[in-house]
C-alpha positions in Angstrom: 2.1 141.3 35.2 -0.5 144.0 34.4 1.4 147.8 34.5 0.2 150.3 36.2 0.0 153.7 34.4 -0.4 157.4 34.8 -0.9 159.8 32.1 0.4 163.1 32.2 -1.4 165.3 30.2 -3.5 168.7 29.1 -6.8 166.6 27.5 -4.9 166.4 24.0 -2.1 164.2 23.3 -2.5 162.6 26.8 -6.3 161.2 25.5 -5.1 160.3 22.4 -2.6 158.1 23.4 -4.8 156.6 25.9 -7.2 155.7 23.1 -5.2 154.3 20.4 -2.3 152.6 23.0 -3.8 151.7 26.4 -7.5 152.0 25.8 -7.8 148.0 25.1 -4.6 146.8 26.0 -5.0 144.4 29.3 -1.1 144.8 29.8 -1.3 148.2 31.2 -3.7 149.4 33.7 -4.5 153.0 33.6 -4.8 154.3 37.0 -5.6 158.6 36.1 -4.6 160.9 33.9 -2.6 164.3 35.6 -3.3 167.8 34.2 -1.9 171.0 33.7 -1.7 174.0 31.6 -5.4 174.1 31.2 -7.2 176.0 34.3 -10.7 173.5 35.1 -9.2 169.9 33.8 -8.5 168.2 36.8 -11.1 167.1 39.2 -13.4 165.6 36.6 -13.5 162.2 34.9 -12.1 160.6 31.2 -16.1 159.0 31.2 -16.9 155.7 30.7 -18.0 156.7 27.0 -14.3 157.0 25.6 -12.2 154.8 28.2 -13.7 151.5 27.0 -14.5 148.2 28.5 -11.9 147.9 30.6 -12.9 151.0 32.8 -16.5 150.8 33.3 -16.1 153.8 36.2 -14.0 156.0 34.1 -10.3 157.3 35.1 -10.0 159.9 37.4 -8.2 163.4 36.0 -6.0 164.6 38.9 -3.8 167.7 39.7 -0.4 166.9 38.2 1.1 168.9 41.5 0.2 165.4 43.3 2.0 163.0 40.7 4.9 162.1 43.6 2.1 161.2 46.4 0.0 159.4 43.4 3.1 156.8 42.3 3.7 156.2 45.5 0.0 155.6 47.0 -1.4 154.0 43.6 2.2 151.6 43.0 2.5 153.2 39.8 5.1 151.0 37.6 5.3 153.9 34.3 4.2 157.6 33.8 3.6 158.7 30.7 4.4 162.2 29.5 1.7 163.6 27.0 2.0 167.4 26.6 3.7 170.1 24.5 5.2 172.7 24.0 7.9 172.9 26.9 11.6 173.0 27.0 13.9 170.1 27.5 14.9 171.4 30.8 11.0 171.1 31.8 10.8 167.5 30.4 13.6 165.8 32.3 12.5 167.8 35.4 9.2 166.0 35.0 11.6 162.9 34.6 13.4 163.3 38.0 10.3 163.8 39.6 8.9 160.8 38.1 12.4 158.2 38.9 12.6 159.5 41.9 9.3 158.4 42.9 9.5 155.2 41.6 8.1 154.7 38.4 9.6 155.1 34.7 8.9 157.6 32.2 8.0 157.4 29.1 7.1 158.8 25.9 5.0 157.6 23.2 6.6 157.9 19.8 4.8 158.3 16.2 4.8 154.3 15.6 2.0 153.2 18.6 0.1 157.0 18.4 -0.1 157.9 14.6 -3.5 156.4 12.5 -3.5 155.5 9.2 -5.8 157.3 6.9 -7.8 156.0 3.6 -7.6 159.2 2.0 -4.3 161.7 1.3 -3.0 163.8 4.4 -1.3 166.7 4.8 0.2 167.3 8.5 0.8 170.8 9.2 2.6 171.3 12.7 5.2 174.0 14.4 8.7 174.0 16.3 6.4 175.8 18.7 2.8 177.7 19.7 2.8 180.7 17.7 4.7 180.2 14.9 2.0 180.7 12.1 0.6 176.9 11.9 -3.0 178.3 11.2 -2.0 180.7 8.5 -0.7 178.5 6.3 -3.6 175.2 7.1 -5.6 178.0 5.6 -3.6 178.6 2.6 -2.9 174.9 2.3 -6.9 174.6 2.4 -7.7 177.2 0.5 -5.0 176.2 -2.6 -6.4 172.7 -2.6 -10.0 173.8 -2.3 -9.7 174.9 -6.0 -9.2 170.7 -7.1 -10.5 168.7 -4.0 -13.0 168.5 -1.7 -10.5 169.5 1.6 -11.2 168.8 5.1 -9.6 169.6 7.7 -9.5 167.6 11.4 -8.3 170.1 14.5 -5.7 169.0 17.0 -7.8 168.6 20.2 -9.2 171.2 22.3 -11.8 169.4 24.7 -12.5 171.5 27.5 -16.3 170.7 27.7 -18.2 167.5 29.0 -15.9 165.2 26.9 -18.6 162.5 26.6 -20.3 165.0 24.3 -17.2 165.7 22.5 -16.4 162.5 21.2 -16.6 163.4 17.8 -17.6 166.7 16.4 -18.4 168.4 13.0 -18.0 172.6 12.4 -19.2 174.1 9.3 -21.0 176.9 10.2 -21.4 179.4 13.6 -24.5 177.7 14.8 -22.1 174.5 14.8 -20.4 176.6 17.2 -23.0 177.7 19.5 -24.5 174.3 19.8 -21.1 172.9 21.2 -20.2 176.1 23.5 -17.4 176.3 22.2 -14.4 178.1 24.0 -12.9 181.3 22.7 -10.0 179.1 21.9 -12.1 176.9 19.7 -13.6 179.6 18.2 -9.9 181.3 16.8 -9.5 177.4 14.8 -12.3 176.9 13.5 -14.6 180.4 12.4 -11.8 181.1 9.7 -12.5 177.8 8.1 -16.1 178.3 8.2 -15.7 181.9 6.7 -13.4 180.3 4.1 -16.5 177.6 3.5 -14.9 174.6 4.9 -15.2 171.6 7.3 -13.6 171.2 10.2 -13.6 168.0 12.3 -12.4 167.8 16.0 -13.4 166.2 19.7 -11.6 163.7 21.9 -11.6 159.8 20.1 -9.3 161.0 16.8 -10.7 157.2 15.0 -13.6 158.3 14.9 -12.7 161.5 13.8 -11.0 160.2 10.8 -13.5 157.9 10.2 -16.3 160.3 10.0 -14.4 162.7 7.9 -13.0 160.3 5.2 -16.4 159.7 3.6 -16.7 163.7 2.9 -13.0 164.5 2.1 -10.4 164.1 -0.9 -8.2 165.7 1.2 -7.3 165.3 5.0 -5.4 168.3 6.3 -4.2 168.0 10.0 -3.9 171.1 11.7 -2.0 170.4 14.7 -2.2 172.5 17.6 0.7 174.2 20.1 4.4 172.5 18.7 2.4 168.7 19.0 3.3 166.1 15.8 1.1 164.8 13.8 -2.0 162.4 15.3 -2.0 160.6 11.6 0.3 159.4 9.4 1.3 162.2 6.5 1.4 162.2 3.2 3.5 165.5 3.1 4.3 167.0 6.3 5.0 170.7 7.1 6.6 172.0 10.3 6.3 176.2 10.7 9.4 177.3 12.6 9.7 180.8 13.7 12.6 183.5 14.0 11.5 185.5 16.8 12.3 182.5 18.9 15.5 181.4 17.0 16.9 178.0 19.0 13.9 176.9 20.5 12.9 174.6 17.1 15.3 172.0 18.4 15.6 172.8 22.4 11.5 172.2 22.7 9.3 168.9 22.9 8.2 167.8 20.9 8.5 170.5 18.5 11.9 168.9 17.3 9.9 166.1 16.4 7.9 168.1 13.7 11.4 169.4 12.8 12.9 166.2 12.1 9.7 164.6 10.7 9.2 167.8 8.2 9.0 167.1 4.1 8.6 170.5 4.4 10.1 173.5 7.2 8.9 177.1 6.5 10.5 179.6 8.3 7.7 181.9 9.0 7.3 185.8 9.8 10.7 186.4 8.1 9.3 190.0 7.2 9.6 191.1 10.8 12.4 189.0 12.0 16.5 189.8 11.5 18.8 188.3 9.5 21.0 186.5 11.8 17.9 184.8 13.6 16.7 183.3 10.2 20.1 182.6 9.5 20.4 180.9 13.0 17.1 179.1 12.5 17.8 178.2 8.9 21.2 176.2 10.0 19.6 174.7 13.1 16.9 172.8 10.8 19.4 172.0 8.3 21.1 169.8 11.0 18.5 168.1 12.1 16.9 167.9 8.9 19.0 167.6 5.5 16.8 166.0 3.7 14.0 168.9 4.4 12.9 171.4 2.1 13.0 174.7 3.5 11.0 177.6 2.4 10.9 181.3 3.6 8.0 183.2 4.3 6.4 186.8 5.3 3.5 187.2 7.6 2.0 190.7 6.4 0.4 192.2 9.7 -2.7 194.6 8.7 -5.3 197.1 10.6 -9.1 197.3 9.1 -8.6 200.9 10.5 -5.4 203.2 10.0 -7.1 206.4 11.7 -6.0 205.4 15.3 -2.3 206.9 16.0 -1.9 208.8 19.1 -5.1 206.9 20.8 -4.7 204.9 24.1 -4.8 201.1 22.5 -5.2 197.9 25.0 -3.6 195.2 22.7 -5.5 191.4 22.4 -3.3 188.7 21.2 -4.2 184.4 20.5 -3.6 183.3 24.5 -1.8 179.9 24.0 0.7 182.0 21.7 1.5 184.4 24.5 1.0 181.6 28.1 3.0 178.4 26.9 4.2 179.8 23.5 6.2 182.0 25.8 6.2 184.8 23.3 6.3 188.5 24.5 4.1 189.7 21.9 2.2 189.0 18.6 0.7 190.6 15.1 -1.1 192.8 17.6 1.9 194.4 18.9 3.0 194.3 15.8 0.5 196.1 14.3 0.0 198.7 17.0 3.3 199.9 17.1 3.4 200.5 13.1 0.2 202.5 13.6 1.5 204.6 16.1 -1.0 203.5 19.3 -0.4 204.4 22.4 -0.2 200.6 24.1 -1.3 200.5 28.0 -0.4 197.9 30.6 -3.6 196.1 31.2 -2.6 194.3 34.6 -4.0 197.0 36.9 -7.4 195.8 35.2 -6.6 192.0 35.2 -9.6 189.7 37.1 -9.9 186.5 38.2 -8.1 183.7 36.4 -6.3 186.4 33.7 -4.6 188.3 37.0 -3.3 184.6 37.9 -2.3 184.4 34.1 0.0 187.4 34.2 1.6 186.0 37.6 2.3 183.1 36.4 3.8 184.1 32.4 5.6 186.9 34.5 7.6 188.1 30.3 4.0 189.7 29.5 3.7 193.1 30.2 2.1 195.7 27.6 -0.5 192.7 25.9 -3.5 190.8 26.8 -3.7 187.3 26.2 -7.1 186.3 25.0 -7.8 183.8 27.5 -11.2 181.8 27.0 -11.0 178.4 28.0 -14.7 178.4 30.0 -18.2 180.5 30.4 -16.0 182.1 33.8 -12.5 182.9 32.5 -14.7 184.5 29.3 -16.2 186.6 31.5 -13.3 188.0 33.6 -11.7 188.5 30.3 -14.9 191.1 29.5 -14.3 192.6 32.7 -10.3 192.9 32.0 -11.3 194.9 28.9 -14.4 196.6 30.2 -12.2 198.3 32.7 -9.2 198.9 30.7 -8.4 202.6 30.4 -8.2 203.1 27.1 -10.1 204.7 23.6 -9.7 201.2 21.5 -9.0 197.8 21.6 -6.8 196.0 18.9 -7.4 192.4 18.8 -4.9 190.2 17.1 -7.1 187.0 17.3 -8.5 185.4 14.2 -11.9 185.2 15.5 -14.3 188.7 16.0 -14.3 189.2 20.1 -17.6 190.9 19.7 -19.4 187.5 19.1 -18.3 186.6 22.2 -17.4 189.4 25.0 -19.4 192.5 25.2 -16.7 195.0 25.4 -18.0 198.9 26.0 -14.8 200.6 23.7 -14.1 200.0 19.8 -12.5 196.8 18.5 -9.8 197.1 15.7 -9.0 194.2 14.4 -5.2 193.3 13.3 -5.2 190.3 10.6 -2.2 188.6 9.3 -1.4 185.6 7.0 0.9 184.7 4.0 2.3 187.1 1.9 1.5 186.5 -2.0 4.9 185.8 -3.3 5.4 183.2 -0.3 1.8 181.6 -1.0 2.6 181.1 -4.9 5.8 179.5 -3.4 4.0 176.8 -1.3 1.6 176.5 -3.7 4.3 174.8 -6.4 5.4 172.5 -3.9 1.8 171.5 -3.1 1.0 170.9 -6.4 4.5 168.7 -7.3 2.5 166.2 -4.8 -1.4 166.6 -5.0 
């Protein structure tokens, strides 16, 4: 008896398991895939390009508000849950939704969803969005840059037409252009390509790691949100983070990268207090023994320190603030040691990024850089065209004047990993590369 199967997803992990689990397997039948998180998924099609032979037509990508009337309609026997970065309360809510409707749940573990790779990997993940994964991919890149030829493979972000996406290749910003890439996008990938590097992303992660193998020594995975590794590691380091102390084992799958960690650095202990790393520090000692566990500071700097008493409107990475669920970031950070006066930029909110402050209701005093299509870029230029204010300090990695034309000065905060903590991750990169 062939199952019938709905994917619930956020065109990441949901595609990925699709491809290397269900994509040729004539036991399942895979009716649609859900959405959520991301604004513009649902409504359009996983094309006939990636789904294979056995769905000439496609799969339909559907609002995940309808999952209840879809079991019931479409006799769905199993739903699969294929997202991150959301509590354990959220997870078995999704659960009684599903049973009560009908069908199972389930989720897909390492063994059927990890890929082997020919070449060494490094899998660099977090106990949630925000906790410094980036930093420290580009310190792991830049350390082995000096013996090996390092590339490094993005956790998805296909918000485009995904039949061009199946495989992609970013080494320089024209690389960007060509593939319209999101503002999202744009915050992974231009700090590799400043650093000179190579990074590899899209929707069909086989051929991913197909394509980069015959470049690389070195296969970093830089996972995005709190999602485990796509590939089977080598070494594998999970970034938890103090400012959220409990939440690296009470989030999925973040746990995962807890308990899967050769690895666990406790990041941004510079700016944290002492009983949350202590908290944090016996909370992954539980779930991990076996663990390493490293401490490091994430130094938060202006380019300008001539800005105190001015009226600031503060920028920080959007997935870090929206489903990270933090209050602020570096940007706050950095404001407040410069002595900024920070406005409340909801009264200038349009479009999508008004709905985005009424839905993460904790953010008040910080705009989330939200970019995820040519639209919600431009209400985000209108947000901070018609802030009043004398500056802008933007926290994201990427320069914002690339991609909005803002009418006020940009200040940009940057942050990464301190010098003592780099030498320290340095010796235990080099006791296995």
């Amino acid at each position: 008896m062939v199952k019938r199967v709905v994917i619930m997803g956020a065109a990441g992990r949901d595609f990925h398991n699709f491809n290397v689990f269900y994509r040729d397997n004539e036991e399942y039948e895979v009716v649609a895939f859900t959405a959520t998180q991301i604004p513009d998924i649902a409504g359009r099609k996983y094309p006939p390009e990636l789904a294979g032979k056995l769905y000439p037509d496609g799969i339909p990508i559907l609002p995940e508000e309808d999952l209840p009337e879809i079991i019931k309609e479409k006799d769905i026997d199993e739903v699969v849950f294929a997202y991150s970065d959301v509590s354990y309360q959220y997870v078995m809510e999704r659960s009684a939704i599903v049973n009560a409707a009908g069908a199972d749940f389930r989720l897909i573990g390492p063994k059927h969803s990890m890929l082997k790779s020919s070449k060494p990997v490094i899998a660099i993940c977090a106990a949630r969005t925000g906790c410094g994964k980036s930093q420290v991919s580009r310190k792991v890149f830049e350390i082995l840059s000096k013996r090996y030829k390092v590339v490094s493979i993005r956790h998805p972000m296909p918000y485009g037409d995904l039949s061009k996406q199946i495989w992609q290749r970013f080494a320089s910003y024209e690389d960007l252009d060509k593939h319209e890439c999101t503002i999202e996008e744009r915050e992974e990938y231009e700090p590799y390509i400043d650093m000179g590097g190579v990074v590899y992303a899209g929707v069909d992660y086989e051929k991913i790691l197909r394509e980069a193998e015959k470049e690389a020594d070195v296969i970093i995975w830089d996972g995005g949100n709190n999602d485990y590794s796509f590939y089977k590691a080598d070494f594998y380091i999970t970034i938890v983070d103090p400012h959220r102390a409990g939440h690296e084992t009470s989030y999925y799958p973040g746990e995962v990268n807890v308990r899967l960690a050769d690895l666990i650095i406790i990041n941004k202990v510079d700016t944290a207090d002492e009983e949350s790393i202590r908290k944090v520090e016996e909370n992954v000692r539980r779930v991990n023994p076996d663990a390493k566990i490293m401490k490091a500071e994430s130094p938060v700097t202006l380019e300008r320190d001539d800005i105190a008493g001015k009226k600031a409107l503060v920028i920080e990475d959007g997935p870090t603030l929206t489903h990270g669920g933090m209050k602020f970031g570096a940007g706050i950070v950095a404001a407040k040691k410069a002595g900024v006066e920070i406005i409340d930029p909801r009264p200038y909110a349009e479009g999508s990024i008004k709905e985005s402050f009424e839905k993460y209701s904790h953010l008040t005093d910080v705009l989330p850089a939200l970019g995820y299509g040519e639209k919600q870029i431009e209400e985000l230029e209108k947000t901070i065209n018609r802030a009043e204010c004398d500056i802008v300090v933007s926290a994201t990695p990427i320069n914002l004047q690339r991609v909005v034309n803002v009418n006020k000065p940009i200040v940009r905060v940057k942050y990464g990993m301190g010098e003592e903590s780099a030498k320290k991750l340095e010796e235990f990169l080099s006791s296995k590369f």
